[in-house]
C-alpha positions as CSV (number, residue, x, y, z in Angstrom):
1,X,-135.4,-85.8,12.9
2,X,-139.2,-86.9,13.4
3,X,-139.8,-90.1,11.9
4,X,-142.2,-88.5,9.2
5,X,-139.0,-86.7,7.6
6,X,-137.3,-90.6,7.8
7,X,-139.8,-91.4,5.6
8,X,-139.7,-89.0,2.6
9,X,-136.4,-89.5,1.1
10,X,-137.1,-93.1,0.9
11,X,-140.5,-92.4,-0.7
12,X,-139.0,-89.6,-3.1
13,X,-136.0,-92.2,-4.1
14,X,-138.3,-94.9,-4.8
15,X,-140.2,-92.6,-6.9
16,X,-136.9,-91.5,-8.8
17,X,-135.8,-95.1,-9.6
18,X,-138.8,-96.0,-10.8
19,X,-138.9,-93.2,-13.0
20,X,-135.0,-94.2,-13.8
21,X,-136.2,-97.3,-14.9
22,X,-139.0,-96.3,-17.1
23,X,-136.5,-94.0,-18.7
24,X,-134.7,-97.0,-19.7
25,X,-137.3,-99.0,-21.0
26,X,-137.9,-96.0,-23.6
27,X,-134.2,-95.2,-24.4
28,X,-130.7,-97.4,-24.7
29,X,-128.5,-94.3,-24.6
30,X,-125.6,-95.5,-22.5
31,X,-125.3,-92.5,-20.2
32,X,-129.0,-92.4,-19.9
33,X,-128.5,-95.9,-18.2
34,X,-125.9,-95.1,-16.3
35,X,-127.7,-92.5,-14.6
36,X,-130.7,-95.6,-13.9
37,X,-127.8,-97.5,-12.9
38,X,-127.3,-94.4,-10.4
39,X,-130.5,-94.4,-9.0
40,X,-131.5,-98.1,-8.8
41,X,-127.9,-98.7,-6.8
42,X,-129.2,-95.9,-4.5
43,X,-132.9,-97.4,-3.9
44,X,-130.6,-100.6,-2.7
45,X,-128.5,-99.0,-0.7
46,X,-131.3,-97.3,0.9
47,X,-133.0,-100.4,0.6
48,X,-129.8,-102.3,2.6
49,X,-129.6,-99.5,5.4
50,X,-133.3,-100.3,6.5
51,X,-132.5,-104.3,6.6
52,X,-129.2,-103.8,8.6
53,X,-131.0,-101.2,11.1
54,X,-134.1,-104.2,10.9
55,X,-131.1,-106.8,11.7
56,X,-132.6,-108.5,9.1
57,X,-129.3,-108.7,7.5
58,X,-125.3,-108.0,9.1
59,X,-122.3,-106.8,7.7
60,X,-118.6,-108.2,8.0
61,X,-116.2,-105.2,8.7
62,X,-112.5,-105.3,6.8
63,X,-109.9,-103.3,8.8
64,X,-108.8,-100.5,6.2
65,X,-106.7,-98.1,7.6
66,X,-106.9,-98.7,10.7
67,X,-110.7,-98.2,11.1
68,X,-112.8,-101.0,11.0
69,X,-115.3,-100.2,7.8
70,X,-118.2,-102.3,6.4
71,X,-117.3,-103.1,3.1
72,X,-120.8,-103.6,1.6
73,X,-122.1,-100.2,3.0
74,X,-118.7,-98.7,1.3
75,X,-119.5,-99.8,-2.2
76,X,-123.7,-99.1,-1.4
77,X,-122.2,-95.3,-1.0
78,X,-119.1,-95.2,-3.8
79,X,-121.3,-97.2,-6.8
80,X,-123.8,-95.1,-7.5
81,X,-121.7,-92.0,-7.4
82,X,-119.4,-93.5,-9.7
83,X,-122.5,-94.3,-12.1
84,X,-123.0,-90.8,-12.3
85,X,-119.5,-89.5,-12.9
86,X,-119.6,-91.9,-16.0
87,X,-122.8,-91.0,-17.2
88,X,-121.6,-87.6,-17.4
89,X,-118.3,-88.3,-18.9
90,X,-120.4,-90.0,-21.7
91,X,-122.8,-87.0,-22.2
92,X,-119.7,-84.7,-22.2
93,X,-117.6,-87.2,-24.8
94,X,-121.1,-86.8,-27.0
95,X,-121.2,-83.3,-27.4
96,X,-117.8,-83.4,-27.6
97,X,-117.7,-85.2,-30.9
């Protein structure tokens, strides 16, 4: 990758979660804010990734499994996938109903 294609996903993201967040401000539908929830974890993780590669910032390692795996990088990558599985599960519980 050139470092001009480094650049755009961080631009695009940080254009989604602010977007994620003005979405909020104008609704307090609960899977709507699951899905800023979503995107605001993201932007951090993003966010995290450019202060570790910095070395602004380090990371303790647990041992799971037998590989040694940082745990805050772990959650950075599971959370905001979760956030949209459960947004989703609301929307589908709505029309559901």
């Amino acid at each position: 990758f050139s470092p001009k294609c480094r650049k755009k996903p961080i631009r695009n993201f940080s254009g989604i979660a602010f977007l994620a967040i003005m979405l909020w401000s104008r609704t307090r539908d609960f899977s709507w804010m699951f899905l800023v929830l979503a995107a605001v974890t993201g932007y951090s993780a993003i966010v995290f990734d450019l202060l570790l590669r910095l070395g602004f910032v380090s990371v303790k390692k647990i041992l799971l499994l037998g590989n040694e795996i940082p745990l805050i990088q772990l959650l950075l990558a599971v959370i905001p996938s979760l956030f949209v599985i459960i947004s989703f599960i609301i929307m589908l519980y709505k029309t559901r109903r």
